[in-house]
MARNU-418319 format. One record per residue: x, y, z of N, C-alpha, C in turn; residue in three letters. Coordinates in steps of 0.1 Angstrom, whole numbers, padded with zeros to 4 digits, always signed. Layout:
// MARNU-418319
XYZXYZXYZala/...
//
This chain:
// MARNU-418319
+1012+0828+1127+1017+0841+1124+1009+0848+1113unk/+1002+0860+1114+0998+0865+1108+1005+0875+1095unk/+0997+0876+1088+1008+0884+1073+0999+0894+1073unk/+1004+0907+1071+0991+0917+1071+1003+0927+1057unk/+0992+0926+1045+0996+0936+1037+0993+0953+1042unk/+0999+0960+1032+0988+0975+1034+0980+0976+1033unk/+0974+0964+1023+0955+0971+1021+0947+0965+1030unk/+0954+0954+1032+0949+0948+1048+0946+0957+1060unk/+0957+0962+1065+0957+0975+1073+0952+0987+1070unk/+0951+0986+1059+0939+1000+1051+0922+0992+1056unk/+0921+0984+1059+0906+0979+1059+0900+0977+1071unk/+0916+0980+1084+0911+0980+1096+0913+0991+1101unk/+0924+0996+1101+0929+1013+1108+0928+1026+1098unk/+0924+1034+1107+0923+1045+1096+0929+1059+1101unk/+0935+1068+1095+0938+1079+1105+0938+1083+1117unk/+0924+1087+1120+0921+1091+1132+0925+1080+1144unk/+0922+1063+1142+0927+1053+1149+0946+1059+1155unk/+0951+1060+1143+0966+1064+1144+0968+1077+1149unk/+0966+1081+1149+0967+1097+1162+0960+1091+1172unk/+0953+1086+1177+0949+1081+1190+0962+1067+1194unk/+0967+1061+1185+0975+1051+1186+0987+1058+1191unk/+0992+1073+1182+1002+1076+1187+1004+1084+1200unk/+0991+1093+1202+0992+1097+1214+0991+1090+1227unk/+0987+1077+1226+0992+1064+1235+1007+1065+1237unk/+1012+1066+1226+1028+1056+1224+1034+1071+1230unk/+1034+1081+1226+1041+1086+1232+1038+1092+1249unk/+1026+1091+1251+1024+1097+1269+1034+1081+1275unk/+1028+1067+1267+1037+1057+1274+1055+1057+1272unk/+1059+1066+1262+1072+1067+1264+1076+1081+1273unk/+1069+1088+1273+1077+1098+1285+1072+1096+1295unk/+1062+1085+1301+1065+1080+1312+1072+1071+1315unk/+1084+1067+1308+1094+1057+1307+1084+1041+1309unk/+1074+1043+1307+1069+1027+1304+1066+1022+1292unk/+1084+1018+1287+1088+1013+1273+1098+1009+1272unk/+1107+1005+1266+1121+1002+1260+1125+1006+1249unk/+1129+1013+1247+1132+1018+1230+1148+1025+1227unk/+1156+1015+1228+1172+1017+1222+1170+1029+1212unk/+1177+1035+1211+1179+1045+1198+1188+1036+1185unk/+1177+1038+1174+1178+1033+1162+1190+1030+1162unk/+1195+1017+1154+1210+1013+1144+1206+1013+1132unk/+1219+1024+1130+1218+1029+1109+1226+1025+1107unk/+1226+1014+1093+1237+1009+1087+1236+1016+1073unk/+1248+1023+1073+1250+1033+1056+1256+1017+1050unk/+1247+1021+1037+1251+1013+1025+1254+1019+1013unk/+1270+1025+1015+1273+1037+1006+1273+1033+0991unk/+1277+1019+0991+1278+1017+0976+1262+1018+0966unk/+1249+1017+0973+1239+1021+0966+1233+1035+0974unk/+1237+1041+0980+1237+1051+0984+1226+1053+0996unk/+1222+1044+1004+1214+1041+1013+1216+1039+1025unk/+1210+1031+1037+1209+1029+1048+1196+1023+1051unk/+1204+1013+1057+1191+1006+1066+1189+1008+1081unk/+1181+1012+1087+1177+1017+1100+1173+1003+1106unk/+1176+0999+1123+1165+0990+1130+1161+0993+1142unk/+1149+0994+1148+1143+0999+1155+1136+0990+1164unk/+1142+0988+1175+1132+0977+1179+1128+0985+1193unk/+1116+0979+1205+1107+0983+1214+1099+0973+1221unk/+1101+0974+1229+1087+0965+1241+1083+0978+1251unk/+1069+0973+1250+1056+0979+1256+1054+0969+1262unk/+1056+0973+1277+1048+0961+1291+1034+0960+1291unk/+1029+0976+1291+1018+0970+1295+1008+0964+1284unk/+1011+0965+1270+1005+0958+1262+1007+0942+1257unk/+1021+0939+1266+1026+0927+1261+1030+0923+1243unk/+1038+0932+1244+1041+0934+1231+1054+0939+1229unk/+1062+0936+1220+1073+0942+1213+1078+0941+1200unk/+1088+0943+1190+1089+0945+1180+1102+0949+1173unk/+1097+0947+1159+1111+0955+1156+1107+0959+1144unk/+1111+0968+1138+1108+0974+1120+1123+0978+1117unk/+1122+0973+1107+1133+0975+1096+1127+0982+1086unk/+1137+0996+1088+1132+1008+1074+1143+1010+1064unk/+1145+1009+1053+1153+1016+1047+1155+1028+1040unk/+1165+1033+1034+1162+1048+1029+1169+1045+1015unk/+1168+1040+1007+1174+1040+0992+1166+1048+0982unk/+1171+1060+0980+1168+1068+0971+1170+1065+0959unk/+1179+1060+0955+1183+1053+0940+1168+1043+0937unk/+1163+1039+0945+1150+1031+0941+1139+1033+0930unk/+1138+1048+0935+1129+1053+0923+1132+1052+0910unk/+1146+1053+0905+1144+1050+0894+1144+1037+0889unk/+1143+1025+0897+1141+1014+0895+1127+1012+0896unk/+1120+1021+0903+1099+1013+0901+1100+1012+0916unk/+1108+1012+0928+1108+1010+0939+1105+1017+0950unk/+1098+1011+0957+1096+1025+0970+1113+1028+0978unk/+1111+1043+0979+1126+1047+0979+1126+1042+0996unk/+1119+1040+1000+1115+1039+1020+1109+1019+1021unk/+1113+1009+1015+1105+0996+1022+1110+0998+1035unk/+1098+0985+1041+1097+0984+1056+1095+0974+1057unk/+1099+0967+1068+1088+0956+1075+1087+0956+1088unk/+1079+0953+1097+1073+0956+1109+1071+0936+1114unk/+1083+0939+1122+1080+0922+1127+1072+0924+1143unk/+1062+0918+1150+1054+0922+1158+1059+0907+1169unk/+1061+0906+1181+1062+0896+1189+1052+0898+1199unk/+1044+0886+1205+1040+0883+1216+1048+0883+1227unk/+1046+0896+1236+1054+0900+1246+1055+0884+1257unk/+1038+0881+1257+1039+0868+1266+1050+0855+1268unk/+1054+0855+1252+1062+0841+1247+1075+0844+1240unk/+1076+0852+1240+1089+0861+1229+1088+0858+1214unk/+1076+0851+1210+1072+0843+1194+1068+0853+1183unk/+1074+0853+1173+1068+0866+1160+1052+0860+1161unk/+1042+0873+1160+1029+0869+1161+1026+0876+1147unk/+1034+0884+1142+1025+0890+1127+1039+0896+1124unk/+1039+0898+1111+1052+0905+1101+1041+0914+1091unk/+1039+0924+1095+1032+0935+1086+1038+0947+1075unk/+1033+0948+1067+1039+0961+1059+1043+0972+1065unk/+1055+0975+1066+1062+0984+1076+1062+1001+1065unk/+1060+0997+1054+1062+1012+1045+1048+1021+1050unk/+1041+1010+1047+1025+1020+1050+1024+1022+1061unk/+1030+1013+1070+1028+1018+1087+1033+1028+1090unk/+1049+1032+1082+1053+1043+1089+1050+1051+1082unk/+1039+1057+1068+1037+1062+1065+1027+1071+1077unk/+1016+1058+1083+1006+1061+1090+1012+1067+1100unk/+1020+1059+1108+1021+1063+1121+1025+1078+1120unk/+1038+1081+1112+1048+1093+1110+1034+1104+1107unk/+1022+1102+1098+1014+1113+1097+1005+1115+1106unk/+1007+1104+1115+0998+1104+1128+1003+1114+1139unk/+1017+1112+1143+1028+1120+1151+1021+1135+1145unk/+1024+1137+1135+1019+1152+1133+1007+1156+1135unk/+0997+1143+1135+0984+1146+1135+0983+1150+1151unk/+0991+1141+1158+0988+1143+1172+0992+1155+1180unk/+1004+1163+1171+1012+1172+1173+0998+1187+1172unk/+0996+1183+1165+0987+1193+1159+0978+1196+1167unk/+0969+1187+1170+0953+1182+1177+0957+1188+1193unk/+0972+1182+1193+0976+1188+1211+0979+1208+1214unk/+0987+1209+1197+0994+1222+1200+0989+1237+1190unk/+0984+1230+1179+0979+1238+1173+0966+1249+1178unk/+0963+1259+1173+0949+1268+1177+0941+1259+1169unk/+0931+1259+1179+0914+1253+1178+0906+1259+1160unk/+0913+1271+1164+0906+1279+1149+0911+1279+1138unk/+0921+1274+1138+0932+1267+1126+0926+1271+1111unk/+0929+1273+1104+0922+1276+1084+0929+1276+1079unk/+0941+1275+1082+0952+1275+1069+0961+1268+1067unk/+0964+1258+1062+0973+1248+1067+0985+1251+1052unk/+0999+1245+1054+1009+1247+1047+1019+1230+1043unk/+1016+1220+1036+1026+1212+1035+1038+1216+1027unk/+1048+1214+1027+1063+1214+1024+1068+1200+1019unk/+1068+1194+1007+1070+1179+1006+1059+1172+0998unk/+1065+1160+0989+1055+1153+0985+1055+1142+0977unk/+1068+1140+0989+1076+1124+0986+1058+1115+0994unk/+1069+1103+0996+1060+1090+1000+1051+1093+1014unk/+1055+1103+1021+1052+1104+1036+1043+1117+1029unk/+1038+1122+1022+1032+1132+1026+1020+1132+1021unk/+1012+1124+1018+0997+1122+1015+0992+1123+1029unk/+0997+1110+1038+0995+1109+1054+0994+1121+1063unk/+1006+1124+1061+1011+1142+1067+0997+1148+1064unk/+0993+1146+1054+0982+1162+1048+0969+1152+1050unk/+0970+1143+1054+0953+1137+1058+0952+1137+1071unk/+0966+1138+1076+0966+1142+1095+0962+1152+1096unk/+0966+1162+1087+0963+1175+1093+0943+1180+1089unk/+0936+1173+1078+0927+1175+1076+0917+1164+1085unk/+0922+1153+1097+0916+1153+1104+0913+1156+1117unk/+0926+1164+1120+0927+1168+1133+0921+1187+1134unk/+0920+1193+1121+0916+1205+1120+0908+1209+1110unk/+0895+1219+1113+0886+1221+1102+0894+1229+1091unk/+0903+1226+1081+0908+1235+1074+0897+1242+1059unk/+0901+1252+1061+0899+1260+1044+0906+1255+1037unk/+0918+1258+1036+0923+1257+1022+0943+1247+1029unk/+0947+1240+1023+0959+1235+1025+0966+1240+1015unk/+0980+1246+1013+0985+1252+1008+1000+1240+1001unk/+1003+1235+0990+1012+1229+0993+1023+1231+0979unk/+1036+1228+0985+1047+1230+0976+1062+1218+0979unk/+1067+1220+0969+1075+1213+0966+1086+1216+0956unk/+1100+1216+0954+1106+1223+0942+1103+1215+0931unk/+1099+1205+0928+1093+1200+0917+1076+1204+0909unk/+1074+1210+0901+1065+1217+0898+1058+1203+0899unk/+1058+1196+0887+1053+1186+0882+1045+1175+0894unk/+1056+1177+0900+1051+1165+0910+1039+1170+0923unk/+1042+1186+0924+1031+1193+0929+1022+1192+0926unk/+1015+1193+0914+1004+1193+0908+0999+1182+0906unk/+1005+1169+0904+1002+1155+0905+0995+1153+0919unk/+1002+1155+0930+1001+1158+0942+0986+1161+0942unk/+0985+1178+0942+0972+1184+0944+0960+1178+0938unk/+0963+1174+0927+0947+1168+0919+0945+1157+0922unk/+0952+1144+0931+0955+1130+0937+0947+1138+0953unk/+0955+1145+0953+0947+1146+0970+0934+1152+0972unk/+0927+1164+0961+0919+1167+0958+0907+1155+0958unk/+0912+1144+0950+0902+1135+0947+0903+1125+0958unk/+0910+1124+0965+0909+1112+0975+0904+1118+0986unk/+0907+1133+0991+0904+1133+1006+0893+1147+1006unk/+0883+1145+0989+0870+1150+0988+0863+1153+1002unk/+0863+1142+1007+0854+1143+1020+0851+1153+1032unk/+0867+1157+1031+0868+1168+1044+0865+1182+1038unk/+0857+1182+1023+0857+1195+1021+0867+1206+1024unk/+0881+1207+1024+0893+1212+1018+0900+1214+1007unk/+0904+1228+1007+0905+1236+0993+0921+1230+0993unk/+0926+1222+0986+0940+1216+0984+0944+1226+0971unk/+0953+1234+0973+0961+1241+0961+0979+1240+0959unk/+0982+1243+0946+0997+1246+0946+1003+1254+0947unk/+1017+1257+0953+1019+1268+0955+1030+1272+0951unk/+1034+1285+0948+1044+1283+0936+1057+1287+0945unk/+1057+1292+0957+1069+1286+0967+1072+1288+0978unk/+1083+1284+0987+1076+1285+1002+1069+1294+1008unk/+1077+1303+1005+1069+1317+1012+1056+1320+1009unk/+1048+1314+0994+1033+1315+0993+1027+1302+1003unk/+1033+1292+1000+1029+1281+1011+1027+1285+1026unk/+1035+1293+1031+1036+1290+1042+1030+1309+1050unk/+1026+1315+1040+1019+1327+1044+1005+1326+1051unk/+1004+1331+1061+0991+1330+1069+0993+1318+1072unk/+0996+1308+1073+0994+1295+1077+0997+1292+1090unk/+0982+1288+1097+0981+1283+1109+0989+1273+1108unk/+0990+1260+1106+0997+1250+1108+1004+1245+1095unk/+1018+1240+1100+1029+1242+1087+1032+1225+1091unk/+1035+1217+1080+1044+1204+1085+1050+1207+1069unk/+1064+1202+1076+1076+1202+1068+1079+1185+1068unk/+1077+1182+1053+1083+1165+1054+1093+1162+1042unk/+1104+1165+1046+1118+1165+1037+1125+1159+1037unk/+1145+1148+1034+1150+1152+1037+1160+1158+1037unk/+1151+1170+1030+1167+1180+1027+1176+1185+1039unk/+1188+1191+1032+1200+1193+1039+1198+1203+1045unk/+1192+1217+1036+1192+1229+1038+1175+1234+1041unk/+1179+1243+1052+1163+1249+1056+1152+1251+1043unk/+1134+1246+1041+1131+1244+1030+1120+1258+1028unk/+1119+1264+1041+1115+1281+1045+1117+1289+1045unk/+1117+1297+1049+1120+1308+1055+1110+1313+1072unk/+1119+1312+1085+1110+1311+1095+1105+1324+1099unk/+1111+1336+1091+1107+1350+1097+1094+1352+1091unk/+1088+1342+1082+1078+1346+1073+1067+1334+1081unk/+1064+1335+1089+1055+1325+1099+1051+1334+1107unk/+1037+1333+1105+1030+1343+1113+1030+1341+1132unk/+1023+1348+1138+1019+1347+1148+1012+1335+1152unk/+1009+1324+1164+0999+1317+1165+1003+1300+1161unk/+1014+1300+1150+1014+1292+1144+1018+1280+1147unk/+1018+1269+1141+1022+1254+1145+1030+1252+1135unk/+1041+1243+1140+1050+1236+1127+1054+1222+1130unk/+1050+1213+1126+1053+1201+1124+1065+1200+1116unk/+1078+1192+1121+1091+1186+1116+1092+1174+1114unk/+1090+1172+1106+1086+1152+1107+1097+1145+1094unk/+1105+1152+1084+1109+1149+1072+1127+1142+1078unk/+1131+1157+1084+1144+1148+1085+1150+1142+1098unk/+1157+1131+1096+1156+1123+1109+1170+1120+1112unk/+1186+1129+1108+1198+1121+1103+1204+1136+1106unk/+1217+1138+1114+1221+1148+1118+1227+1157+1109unk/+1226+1153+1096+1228+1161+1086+1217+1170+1077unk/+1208+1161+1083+1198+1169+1077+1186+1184+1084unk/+1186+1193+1077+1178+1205+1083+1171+1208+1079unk/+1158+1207+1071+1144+1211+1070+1143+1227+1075unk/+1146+1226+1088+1133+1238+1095+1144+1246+1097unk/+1149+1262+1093+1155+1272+1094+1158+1276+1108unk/+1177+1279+1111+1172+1284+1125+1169+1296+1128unk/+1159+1301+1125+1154+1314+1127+1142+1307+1135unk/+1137+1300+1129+1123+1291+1138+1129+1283+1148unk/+1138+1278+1152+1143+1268+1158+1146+1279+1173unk/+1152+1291+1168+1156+1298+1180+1147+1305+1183unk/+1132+1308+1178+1126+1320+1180+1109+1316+1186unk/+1106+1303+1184+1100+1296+1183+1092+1295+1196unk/+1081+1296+1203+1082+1300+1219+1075+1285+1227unk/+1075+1277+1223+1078+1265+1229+1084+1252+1218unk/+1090+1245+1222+1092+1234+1210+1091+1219+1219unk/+1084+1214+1210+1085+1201+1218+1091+1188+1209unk/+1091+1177+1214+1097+1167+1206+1088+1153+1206unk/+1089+1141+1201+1086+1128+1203+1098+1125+1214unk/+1109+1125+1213+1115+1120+1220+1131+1127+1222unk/+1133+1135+1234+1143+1140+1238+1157+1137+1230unk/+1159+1124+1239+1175+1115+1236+1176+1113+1221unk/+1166+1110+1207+1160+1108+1201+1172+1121+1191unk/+1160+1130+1194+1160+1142+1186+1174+1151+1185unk/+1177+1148+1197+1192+1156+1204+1206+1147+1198unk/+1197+1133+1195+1213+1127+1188+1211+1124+1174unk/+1198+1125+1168+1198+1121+1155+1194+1133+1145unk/+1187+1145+1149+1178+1153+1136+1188+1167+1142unk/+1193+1170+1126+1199+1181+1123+1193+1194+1127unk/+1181+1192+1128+1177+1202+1131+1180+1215+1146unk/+1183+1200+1154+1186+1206+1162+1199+1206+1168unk/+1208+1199+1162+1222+1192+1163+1225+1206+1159unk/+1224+1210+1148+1235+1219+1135+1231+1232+1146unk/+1221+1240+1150+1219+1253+1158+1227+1246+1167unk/+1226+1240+1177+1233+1236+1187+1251+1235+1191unk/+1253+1226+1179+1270+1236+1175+1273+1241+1171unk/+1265+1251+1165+1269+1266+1161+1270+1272+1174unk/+1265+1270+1186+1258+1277+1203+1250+1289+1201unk/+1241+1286+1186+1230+1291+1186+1219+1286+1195unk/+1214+1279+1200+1206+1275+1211+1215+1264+1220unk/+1206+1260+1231+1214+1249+1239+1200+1239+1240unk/+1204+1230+1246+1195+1216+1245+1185+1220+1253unk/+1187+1227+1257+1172+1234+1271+1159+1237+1264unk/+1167+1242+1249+1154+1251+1242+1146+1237+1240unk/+1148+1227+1242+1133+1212+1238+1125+1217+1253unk/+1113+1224+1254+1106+1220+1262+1104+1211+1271unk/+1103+1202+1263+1098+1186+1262+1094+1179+1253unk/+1084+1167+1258+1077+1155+1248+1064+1158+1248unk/+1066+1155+1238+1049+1157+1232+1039+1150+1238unk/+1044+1139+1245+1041+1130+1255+1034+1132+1269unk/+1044+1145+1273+1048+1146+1286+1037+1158+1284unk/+1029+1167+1275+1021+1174+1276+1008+1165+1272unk/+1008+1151+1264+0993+1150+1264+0993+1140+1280unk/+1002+1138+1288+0999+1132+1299+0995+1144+1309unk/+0995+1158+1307+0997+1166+1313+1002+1166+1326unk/+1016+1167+1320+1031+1166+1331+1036+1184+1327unk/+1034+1187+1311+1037+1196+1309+1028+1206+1299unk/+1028+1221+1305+1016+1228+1294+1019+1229+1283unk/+1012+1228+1273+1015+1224+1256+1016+1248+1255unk/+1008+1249+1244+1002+1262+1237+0990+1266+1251unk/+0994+1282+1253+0992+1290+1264+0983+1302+1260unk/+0988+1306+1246+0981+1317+1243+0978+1311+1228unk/+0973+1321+1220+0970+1324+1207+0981+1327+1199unk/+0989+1335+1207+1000+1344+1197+1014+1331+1198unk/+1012+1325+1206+1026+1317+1206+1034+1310+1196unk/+1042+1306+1190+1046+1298+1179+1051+1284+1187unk/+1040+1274+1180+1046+1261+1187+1052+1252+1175unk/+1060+1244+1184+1070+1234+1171+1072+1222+1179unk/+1067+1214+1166+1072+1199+1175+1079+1192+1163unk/+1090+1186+1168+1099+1177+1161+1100+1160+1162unk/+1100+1159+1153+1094+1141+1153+1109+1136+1143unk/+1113+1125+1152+1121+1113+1144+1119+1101+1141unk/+1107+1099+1150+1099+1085+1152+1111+1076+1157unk/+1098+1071+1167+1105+1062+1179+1098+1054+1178unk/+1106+1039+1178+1101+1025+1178+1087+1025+1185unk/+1085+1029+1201+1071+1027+1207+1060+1031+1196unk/+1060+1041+1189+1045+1041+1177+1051+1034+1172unk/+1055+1025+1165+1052+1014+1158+1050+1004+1164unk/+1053+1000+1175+1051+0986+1188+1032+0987+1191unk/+1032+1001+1193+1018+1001+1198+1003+1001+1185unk/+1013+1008+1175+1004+1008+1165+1001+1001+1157unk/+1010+0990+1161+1012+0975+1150+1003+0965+1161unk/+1005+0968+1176+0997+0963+1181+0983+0961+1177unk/+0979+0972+1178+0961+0976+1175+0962+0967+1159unk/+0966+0973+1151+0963+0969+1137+0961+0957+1140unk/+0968+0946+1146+0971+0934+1145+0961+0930+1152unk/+0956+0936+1163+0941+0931+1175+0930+0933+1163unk/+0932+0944+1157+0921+0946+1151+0913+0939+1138unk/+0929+0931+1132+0928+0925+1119+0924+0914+1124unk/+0926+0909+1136+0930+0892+1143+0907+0893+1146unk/+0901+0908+1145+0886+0905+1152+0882+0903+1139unk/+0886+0908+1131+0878+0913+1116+0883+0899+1104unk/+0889+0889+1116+0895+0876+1100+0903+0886+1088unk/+0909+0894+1092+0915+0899+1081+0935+0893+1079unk/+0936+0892+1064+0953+0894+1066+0952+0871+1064unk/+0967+0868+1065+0968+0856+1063+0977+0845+1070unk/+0972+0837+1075+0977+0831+1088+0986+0820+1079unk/+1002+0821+1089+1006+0808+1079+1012+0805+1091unk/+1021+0793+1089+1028+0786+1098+1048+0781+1091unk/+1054+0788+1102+1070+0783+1099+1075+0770+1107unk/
//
């Protein structure tokens, strides 16, 4: 059984790997070649938390899995990641655990990969302005998806925490030098999210963290933050006006992310307005973005298959490279 930390998986997969990982996972779930139950959340009200489990098999890779995520926000002020994970990985062949991998960093990866692929599929080619919203644990990923699926100018980003903004921007400034992008702060949504070709919102607040009438023409919006029917990130002014929306995963989206729950019993929109899967347009079953002027939106709650498939690869890849540490139970 292999052990693979984060930095382990930092030494074999790298972004762009994971948007190719995810746009796998998802063309193989909307062609129904997968298994993937809809998550079990256990609230743990007395620390104010929830543990999610997620499990998946993939045929044709011979593989399946399970990750355990949790959500304890009280963590932080203990020194704790408010999101641990672990990613148990099985040999589809034998039903045997073949690796137990760091599941925080993975869904950091995979979750900024989903956007990345969102983007790369739906976004305009001429993209320059990008807008992050967020800048909790998931959002360094979020904003390196977007700076490798698009030549940006300038990324625009905010947060209601000043402090942590700016921490933010001079951290990502110095890490993702490379792509030559202008990373700034922004002093609130509406400057964030002005002109901005492509928006990802990673929250998970209760209450819309925008405003959707202030979204230009053309644009893209990644929803990747809340994943829990109480939660709403993305305003319904975008939700109903929006001229295609797509999802990761139908059944998914429709029973877990507020976003689209809360318009829906209000009978501000009906379940029809999902397009589809994000899936079902890179398999091209369905057309993604048609024009220039269109506003596209894709909503992500993440589904067990990116992690089945992306824990796959890591794990092929670590097993070529002697990486990570083999023990025996």
């Amino acid at each position: 059984m292999l052990i693979l930390t984060a930095e382990d998986i930092k030494k074999v997969f790298n972004m762009k790997d994971a948007i190719e990982a995810d746009k796998e996972a998802f063309e193989i779930y909307s062609k129904g070649q997968s298994e993937v139950p809809l998550r079990t959340n256990i609230k743990v009200e007395k620390y104010n938390g929830s543990s999610l489990f997620m499990p998946g098999y993939v045929k044709q890779i011979d593989s399946l899995g399970i990750k355990i995520v949790s959500v304890f926000p009280e963590n932080i002020k203990k020194g704790l990641p408010a999101v641990p994970a672990k990613m148990i990985l099985l040999d589809g062949k034998t039903g045997d655990v073949c690796s137990i991998m760091d599941g925080t960093y993975l869904t950091k990866l995979r979750t900024g990969a989903s956007a990345g692929a969102a983007t790369d599929v739906l976004a305009r080619k001429d993209s320059k302005i990008g807008a992050l919203i967020g800048t909790g644990g998931q959002a360094f990923c979020q904003l390196e998806a977007l700076l490798v699926t698009r030549d940006l100018d300038v990324v625009k980003v905010y947060s209601r925490n000043r402090e942590k903004v700016l921490n933010f921007v001079k951290n990502a400034n110095a890490k993702l030098s490379s792509y030559n992008t202008k990373i700034v702060a922004a002093e609130t949504s509406d400057e964030a999210i002005e002109d901005a070709d492509v928006i990802t919102v990673v929250t998970t607040s209760t209450k819309p963290v925008f405003d959707g009438r202030k979204i230009k023409k053309g644009a893209h919006i990644n929803g990747v933050g809340s994943f829990m029917e109480h939660m709403q990130e993305i305003d319904e002014h975008t939700i109903i006006n929006c001229d295609k929306a797509f999802v990761d995963s139908k059944e998914a989206v429709l029973n877990e992310s507020g976003d689209f729950i809360i318009p829906i019993k209000k009978g501000l929109i009906s379940k029809e307005k999902v397009n589809g899967e994000l899936g079902e347009v890179i398999g091209k079953v369905l057309k993604g973005r048609e024009t220039d002027e269109e506003i596209t939106l894709f909503k992500s709650v993440g589904i067990a298959v990116q992690d089945v498939v992306t824990a796959y690869k890591i794990y092929k890849r670590a097993l070529e490279k002697g990486i990570g540490q083999n023990i025996e139970l």
